[in-house]
C-alpha positions as CSV (number, residue, x, y, z in Angstrom):
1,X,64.1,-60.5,-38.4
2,X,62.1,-59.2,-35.7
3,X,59.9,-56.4,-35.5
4,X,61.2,-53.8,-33.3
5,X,57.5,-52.7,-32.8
6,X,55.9,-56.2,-31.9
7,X,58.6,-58.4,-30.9
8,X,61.3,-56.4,-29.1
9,X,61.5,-57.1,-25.8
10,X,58.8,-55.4,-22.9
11,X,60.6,-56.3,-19.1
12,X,63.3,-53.3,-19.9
13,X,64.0,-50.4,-17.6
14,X,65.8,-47.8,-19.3
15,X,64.9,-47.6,-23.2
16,X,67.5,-48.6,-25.4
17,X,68.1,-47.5,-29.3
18,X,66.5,-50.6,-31.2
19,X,67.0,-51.7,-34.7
20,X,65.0,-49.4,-36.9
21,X,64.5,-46.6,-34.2
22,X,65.6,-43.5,-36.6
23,X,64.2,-41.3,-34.8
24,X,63.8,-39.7,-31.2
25,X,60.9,-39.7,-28.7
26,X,58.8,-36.8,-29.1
27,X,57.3,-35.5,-26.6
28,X,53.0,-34.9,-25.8
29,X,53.5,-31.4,-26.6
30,X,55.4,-31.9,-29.6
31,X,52.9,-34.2,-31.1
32,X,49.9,-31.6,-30.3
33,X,51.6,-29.2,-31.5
34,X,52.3,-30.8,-34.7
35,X,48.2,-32.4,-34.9
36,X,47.6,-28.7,-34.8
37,X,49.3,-27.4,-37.0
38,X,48.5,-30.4,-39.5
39,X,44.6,-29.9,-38.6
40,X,44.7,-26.1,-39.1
41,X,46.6,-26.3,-42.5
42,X,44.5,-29.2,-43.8
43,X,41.3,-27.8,-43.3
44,X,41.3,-23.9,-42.7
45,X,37.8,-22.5,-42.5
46,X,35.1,-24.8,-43.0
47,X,31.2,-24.5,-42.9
48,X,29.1,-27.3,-40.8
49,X,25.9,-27.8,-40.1
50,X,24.5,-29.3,-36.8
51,X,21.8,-29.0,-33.6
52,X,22.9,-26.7,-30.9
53,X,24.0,-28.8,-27.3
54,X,25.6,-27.9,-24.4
55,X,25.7,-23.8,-25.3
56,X,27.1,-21.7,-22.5
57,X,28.4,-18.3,-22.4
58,X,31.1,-18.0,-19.5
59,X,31.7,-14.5,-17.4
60,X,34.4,-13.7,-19.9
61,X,32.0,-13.2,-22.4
62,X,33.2,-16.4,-24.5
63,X,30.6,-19.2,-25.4
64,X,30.9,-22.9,-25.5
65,X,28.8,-25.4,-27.3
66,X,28.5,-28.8,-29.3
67,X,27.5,-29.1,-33.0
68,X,25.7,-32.6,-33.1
69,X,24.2,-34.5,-35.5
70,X,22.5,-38.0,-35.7
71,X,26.0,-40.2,-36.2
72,X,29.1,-37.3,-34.7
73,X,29.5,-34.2,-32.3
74,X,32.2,-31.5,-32.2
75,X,32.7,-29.0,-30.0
76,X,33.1,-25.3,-30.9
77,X,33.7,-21.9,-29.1
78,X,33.1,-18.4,-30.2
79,X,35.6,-15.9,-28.8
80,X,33.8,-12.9,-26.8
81,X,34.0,-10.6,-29.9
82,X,32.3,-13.1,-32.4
83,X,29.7,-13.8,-29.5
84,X,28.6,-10.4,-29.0
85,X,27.7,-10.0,-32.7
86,X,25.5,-12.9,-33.1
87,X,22.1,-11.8,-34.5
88,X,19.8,-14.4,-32.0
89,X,20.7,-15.9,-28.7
90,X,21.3,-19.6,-29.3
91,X,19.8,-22.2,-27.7
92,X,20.2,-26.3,-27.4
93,X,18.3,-27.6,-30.0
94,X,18.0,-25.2,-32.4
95,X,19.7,-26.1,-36.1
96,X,22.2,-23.8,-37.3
97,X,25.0,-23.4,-39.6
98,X,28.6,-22.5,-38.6
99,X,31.9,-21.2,-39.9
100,X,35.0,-21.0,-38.4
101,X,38.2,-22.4,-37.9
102,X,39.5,-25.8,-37.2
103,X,41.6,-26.6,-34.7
104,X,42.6,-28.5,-31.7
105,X,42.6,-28.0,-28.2
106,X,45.4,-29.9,-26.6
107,X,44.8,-29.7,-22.4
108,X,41.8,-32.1,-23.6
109,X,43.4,-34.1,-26.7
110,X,39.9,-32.8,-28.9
111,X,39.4,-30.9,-31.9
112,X,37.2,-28.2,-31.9
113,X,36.1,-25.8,-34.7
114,X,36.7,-21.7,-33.6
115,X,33.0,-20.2,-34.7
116,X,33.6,-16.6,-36.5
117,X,29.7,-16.9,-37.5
118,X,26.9,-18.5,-37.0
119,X,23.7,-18.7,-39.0
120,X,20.0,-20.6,-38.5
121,X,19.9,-23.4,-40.5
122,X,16.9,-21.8,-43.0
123,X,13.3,-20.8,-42.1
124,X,12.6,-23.9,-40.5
125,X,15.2,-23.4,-38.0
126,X,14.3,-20.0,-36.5
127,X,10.7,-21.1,-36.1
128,X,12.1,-24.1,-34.2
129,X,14.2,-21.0,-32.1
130,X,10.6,-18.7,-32.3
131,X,8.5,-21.6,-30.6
132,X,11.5,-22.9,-28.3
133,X,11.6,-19.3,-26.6
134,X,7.9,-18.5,-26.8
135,X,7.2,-21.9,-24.7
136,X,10.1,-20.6,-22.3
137,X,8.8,-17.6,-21.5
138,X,5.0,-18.2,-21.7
139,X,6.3,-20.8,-19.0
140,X,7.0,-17.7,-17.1
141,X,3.6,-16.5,-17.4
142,X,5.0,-13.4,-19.1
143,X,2.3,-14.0,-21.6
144,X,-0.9,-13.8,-18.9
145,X,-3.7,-12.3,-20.4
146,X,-4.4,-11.3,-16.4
147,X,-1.3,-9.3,-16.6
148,X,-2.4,-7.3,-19.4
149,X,-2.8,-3.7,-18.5
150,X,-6.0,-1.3,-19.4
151,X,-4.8,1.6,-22.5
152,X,-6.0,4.9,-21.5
153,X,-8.8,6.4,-22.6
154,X,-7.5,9.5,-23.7
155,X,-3.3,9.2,-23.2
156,X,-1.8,12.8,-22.9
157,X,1.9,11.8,-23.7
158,X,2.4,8.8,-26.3
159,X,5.6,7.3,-26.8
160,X,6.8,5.7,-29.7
161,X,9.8,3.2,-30.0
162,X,10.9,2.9,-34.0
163,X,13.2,4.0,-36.4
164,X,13.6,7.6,-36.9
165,X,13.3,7.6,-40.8
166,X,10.7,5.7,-42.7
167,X,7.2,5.5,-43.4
168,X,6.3,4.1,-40.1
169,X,7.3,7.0,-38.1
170,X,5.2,9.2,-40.1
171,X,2.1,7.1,-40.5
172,X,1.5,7.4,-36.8
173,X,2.3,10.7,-36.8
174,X,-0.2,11.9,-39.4
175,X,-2.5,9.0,-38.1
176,X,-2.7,10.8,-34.5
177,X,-2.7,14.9,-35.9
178,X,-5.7,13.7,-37.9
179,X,-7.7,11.4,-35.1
180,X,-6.5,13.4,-31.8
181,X,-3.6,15.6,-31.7
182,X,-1.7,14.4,-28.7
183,X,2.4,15.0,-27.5
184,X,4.1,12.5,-29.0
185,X,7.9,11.4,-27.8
186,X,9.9,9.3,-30.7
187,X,12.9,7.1,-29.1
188,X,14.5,6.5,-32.1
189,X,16.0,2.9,-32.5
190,X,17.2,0.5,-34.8
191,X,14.9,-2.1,-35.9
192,X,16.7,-5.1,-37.5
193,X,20.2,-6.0,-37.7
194,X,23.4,-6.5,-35.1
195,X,22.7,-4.7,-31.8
196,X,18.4,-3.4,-32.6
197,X,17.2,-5.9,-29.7
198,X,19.4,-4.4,-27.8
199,X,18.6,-0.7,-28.4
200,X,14.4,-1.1,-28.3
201,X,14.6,-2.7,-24.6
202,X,16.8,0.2,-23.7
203,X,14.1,2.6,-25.2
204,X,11.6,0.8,-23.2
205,X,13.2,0.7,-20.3
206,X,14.5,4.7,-20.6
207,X,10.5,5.4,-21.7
208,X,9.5,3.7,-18.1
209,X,12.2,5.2,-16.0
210,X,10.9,8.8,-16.7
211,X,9.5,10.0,-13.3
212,X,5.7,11.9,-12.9
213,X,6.2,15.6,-12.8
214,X,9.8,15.7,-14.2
215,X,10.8,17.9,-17.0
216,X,10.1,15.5,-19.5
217,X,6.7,14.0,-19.5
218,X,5.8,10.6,-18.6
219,X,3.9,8.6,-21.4
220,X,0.4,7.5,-20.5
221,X,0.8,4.6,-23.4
222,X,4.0,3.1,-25.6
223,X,3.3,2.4,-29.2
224,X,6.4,0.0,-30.2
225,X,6.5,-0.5,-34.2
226,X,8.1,-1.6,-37.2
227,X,7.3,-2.2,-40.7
228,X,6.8,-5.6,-42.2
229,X,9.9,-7.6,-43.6
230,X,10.5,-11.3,-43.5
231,X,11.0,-13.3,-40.0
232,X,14.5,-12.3,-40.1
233,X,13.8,-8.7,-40.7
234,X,11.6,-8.8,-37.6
235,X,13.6,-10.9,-35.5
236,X,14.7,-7.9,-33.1
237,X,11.1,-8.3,-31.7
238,X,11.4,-12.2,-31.0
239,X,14.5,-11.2,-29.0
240,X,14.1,-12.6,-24.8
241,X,15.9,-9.3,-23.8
242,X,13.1,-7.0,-25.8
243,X,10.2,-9.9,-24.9
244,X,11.1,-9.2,-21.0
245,X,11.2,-5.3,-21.2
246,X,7.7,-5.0,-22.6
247,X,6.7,-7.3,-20.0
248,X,8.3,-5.6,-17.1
249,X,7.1,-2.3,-18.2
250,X,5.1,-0.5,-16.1
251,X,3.4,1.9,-18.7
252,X,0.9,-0.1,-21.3
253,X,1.9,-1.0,-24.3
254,X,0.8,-1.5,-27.9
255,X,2.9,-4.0,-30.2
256,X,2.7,-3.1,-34.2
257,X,5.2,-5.5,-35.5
258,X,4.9,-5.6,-39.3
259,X,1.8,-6.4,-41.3
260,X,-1.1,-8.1,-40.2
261,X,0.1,-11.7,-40.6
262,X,3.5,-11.1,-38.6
263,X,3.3,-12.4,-35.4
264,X,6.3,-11.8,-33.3
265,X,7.0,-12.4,-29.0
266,X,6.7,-8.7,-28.8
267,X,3.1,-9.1,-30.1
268,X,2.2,-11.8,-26.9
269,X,4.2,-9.6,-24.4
270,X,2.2,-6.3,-24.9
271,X,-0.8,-4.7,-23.3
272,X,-2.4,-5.1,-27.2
273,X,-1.1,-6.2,-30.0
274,X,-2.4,-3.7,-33.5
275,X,-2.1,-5.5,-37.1
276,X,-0.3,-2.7,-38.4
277,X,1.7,1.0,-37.2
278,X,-1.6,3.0,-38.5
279,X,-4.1,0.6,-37.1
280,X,-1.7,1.1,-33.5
281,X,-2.4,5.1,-33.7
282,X,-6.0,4.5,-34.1
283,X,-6.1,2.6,-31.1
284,X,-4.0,4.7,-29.0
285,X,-6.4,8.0,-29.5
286,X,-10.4,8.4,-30.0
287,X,-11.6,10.5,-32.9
288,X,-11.9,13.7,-31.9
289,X,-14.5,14.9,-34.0
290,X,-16.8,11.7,-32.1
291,X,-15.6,12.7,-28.6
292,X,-16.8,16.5,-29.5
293,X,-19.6,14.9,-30.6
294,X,-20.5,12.9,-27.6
295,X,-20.0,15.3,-25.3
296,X,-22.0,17.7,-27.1
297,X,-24.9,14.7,-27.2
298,X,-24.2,13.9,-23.2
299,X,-24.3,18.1,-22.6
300,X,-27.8,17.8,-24.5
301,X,-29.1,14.7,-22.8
302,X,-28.1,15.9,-19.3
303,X,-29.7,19.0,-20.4
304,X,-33.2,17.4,-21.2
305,X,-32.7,15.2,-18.1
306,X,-32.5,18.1,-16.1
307,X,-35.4,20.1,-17.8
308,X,-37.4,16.8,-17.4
309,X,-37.1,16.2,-13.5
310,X,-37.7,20.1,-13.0
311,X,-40.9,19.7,-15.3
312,X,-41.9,16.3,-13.1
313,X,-41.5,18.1,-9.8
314,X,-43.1,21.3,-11.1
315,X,-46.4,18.5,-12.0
316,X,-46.2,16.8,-8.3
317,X,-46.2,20.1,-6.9
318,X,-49.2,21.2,-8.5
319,X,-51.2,17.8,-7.8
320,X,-50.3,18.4,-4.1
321,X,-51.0,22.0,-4.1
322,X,-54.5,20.8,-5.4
323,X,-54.9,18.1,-3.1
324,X,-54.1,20.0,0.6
325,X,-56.6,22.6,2.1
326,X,-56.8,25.7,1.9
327,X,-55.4,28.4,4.6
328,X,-58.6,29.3,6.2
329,X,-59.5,25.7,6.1
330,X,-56.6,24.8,7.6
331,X,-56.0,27.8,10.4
332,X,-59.3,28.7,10.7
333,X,-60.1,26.1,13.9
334,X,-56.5,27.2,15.2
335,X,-57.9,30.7,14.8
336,X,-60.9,30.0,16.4
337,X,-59.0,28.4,19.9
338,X,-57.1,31.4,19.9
339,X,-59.7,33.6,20.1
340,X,-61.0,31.6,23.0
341,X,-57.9,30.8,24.9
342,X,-57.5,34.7,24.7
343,X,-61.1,35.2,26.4
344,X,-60.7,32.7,29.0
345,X,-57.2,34.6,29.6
346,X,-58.8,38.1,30.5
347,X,-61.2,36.5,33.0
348,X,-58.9,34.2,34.7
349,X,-56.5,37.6,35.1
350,X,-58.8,39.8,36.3
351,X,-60.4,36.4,38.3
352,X,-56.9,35.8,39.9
353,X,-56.8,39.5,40.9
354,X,-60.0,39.9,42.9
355,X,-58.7,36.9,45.0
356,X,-55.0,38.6,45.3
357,X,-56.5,41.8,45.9
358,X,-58.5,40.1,48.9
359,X,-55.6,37.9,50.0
360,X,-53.8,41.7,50.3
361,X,-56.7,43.4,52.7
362,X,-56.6,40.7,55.1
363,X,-53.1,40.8,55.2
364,X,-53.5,44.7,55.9
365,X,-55.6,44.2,58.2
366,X,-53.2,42.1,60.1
367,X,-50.6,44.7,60.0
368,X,-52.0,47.2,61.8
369,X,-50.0,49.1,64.4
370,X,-52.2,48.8,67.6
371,X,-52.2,44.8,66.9
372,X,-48.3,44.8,66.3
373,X,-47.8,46.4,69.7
374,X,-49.8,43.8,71.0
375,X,-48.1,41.1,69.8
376,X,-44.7,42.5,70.7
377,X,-45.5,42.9,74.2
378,X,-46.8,39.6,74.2
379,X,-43.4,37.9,72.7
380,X,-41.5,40.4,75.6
381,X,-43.5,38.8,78.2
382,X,-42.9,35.2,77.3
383,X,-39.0,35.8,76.2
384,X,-38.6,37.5,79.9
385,X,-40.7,34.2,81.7
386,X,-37.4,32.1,79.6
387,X,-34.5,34.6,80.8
388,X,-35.8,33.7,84.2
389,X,-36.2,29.9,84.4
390,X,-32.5,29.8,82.5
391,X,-31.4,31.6,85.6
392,X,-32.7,29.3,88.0
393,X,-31.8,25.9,86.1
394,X,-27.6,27.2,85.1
395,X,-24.9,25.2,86.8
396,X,-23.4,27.8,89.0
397,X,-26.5,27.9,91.4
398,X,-25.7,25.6,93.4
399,X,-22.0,26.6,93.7
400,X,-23.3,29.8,95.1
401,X,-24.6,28.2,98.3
402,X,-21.5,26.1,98.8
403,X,-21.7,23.0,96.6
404,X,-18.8,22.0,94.1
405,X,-19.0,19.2,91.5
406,X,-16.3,16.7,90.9
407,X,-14.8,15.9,87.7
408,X,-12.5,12.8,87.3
409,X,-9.0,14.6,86.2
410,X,-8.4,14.7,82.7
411,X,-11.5,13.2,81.4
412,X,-14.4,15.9,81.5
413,X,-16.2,13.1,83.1
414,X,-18.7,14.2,86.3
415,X,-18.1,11.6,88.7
416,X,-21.7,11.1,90.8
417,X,-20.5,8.7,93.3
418,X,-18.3,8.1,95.8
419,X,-17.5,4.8,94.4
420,X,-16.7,6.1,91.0
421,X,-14.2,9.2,92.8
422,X,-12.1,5.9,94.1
423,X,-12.0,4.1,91.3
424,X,-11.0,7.5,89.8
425,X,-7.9,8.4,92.2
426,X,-7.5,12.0,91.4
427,X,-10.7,14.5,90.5
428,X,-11.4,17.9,90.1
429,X,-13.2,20.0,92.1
430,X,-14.8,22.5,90.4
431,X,-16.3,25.7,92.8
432,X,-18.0,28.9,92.3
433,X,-14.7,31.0,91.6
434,X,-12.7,28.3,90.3
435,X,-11.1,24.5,90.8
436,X,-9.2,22.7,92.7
437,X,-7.0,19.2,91.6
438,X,-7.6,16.5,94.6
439,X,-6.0,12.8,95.5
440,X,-8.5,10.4,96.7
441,X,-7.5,8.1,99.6
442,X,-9.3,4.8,101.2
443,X,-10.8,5.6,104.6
444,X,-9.1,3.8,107.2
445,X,-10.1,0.2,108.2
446,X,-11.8,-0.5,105.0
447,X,-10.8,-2.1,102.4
448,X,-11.2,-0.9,98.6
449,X,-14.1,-2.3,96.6
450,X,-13.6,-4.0,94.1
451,X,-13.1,-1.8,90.5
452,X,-15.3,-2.4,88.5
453,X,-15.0,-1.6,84.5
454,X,-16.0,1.9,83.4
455,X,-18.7,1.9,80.9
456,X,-17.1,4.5,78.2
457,X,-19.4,7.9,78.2
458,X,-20.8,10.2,75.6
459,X,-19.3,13.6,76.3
């Protein structure tokens, strides 16, 4: 008999019931469905352990990843809620353990296990996720030691980012009332557990939004501490989003994570890292008992410094007060020139008035009436002998007896020559009681001379 499986004809076009078919075609979503449903009920939850590949959170808030291990991979997904609540952020490579729900996803033909929580895979684990992030972000350079900012001195303001109850709190508050009271603003946090990383980089953040001169003081320094605990207690402060604010910070910051031997990101991020809460107080603030203390011994020191340059000047003063001249000594020559200067002065005076007082008899002399009338008669006589010559030398003389003088027209030009009053045309004659305009003509029965170019005149 044939096997309808193997041995049934392939070349036909339209399926026929064959011997042994006892039971329809199902269709692909029929069979997924029923994979599904058959996965789902055979296994329920489960618990798997595997190495972190491929994670990615999508914009809807979901994540995707693989679960691989040396021989087999899965896929998984968490849903947005069961994301949100993880206590680290994932990363490839890192070890954990899962539970969930198996299932399959039938667009893709795979199975895929539905993550409702997801754990490191022991301590081993989360120091594989501790050094995995601190090489990620020291790649950054957020860990520069050139970064680092200077603490202040002596900080006004001093936040603190903790927990609002416990003994760490109140350590640094006692810690800073005994070494230098100072205002102290508490942001109170959680500090372990779902949603603390979360809640200290907001405190950081809110501590370094806070505007100079507002109603709430700006902090000068940020003192962000916790207790010790194990590395899962602390794990808030290994946190990227916590890591980042205290690098971004603008205000210096002093990490006290735990005790002395806890070393956390948080530590490498800060401005300084303190072993413990109390040993972070004592480096915020001096003592200030020693800074009365100094400044009482700088006070003393500036005094004697001062006392000492005034008793050095008051020495040099009295070795040059030794070492100059006396007064007499020293104005006594001055004196002396005076003295002189002052007798030469009287006899040059009364010397320069003999000869002034001389100078003013011969001018006296000279003044005397008989010898001005003189003088002026003289000076009458010779003005008269001038009044007369200018009378017999002015223009108009000759114009008395007759004559005239001749002016080309227009030109203020004398013209001398009967040549020149052709080569003129029309002149002015000028007489005794006025002038007269005039035309000159050629004589008859000779011809013009030639005109020659009139050489220009200085008036």
């Amino acid at each position: 008999m044939p096997d309808p499986f193997f041995d049934s004809p392939t070349g036909r076009l339209v399926a026929e019931q064959m011997p042994g078919d006892n039971a329809a075609a199902m269709s692909v979503s029929e069979l997924s469905s029923k994979l599904k449903r058959m996965v789902e009920g055979e296994f329920g939850h489960v618990r798997l352990r595997g190495e972190i590949s491929g994670w990615k959170r999508a914009a809807s808030g979901h994540a995707y990843l693989c679960l691989k291990d040396a021989d087999a991979i899965i896929d998984g997904v968490i849903w947005r809620g069961a994301a949100a609540a993880l206590a680290f952020a994932p990363q490839d490579g890192v070890e954990v353990i899962v539970t969930g729900k198996l299932t399959t996803y039938p667009s893709r033909s795979r199975y895929q296990i539905v993550i409702e929580r997801m754990e490191l895979a022991g301590e081993g684990a989360l120091m594989a996720l501790f050094e995995k992030l601190k090489a990620k972000l020291a790649g950054e350079g957020l860990f520069e030691a050139s970064a680092k900012k200077s603490l202040p001195y002596m900080p006004r303001t001093i936040g603190v980012v903790t927990s609002p109850t416990g003994a760490v709190i109140r350590d640094i508050l006692h810690r800073l009332a005994d070494r230098f009271p100072s205002h102290v603003l508490v942001w109170p946090v959680k500090v372990q557990g779902e949603g603390s990383a979360a809640e200290i980089a907001a405190a950081i953040r809110g501590f370094d939004s806070i505007q100079p001169g507002g109603k709430i003081a700006r902090p000068d320094l940020l003192i962000v501490a916790r207790g010790g605990g194990s590395i899962e207690d602390l794990w808030a402060f290994n946190e990227e989003v916590v890591v980042r604010a205290i690098a971004a910070c603008t205000i210096p910051v002093i990490s006290a994570v735990g005790h002395e031997t806890d070393t956390s990101l948080a530590d490498f991020a800060a401005d300084l890292r303190a072993p413990t809460p109390t040993a972070a107080a004592e480096i915020a603030v001096p003592v200030l008992a020693d800074v009365r203390h100094t400044v009482a011994t700088l006070a003393l020191r500036t005094e004697r410094c001062a006392r000492r340059y005034q008793e050095r000047a008051s020495e040099r003063l009295g070795a040059l007060v030794r070492i100059l001249p006396r007064r007499d000594a020293l104005l006594g020559p001055q004196r002396q020139k005076m003295d002189d200067l002052a007798g030469r002065l009287g006899r040059a005076l009364e010397r320069r008035v003999g000869v002034a007082r001389s100078q003013l008899d011969r001018g006296a002399g000279a003044l005397r009436p008989a010898i001005l009338d003189q003088r002026l008669a003289a000076a009458r006589q010779r003005l008269e002998g001038v009044g007369r010559h200018l009378d017999l030398v002015h223009p108009n003389r000759p114009l008395e007896k007759g004559y005239a003088w001749v002016e080309a027209r227009g030109t203020h030009k004398v013209v001398a020559t009967a040549e020149g009053a052709r080569a003129a045309q029309a002149v002015t004659l000028h007489f005794i009681d006025g002038s007269v305009d005039a035309k000159v003509e050629r004589a008859p029965g000779k011809p013009a001379p030639p005109v020659k170019p009139q050489q220009p005149s200085l008036l």
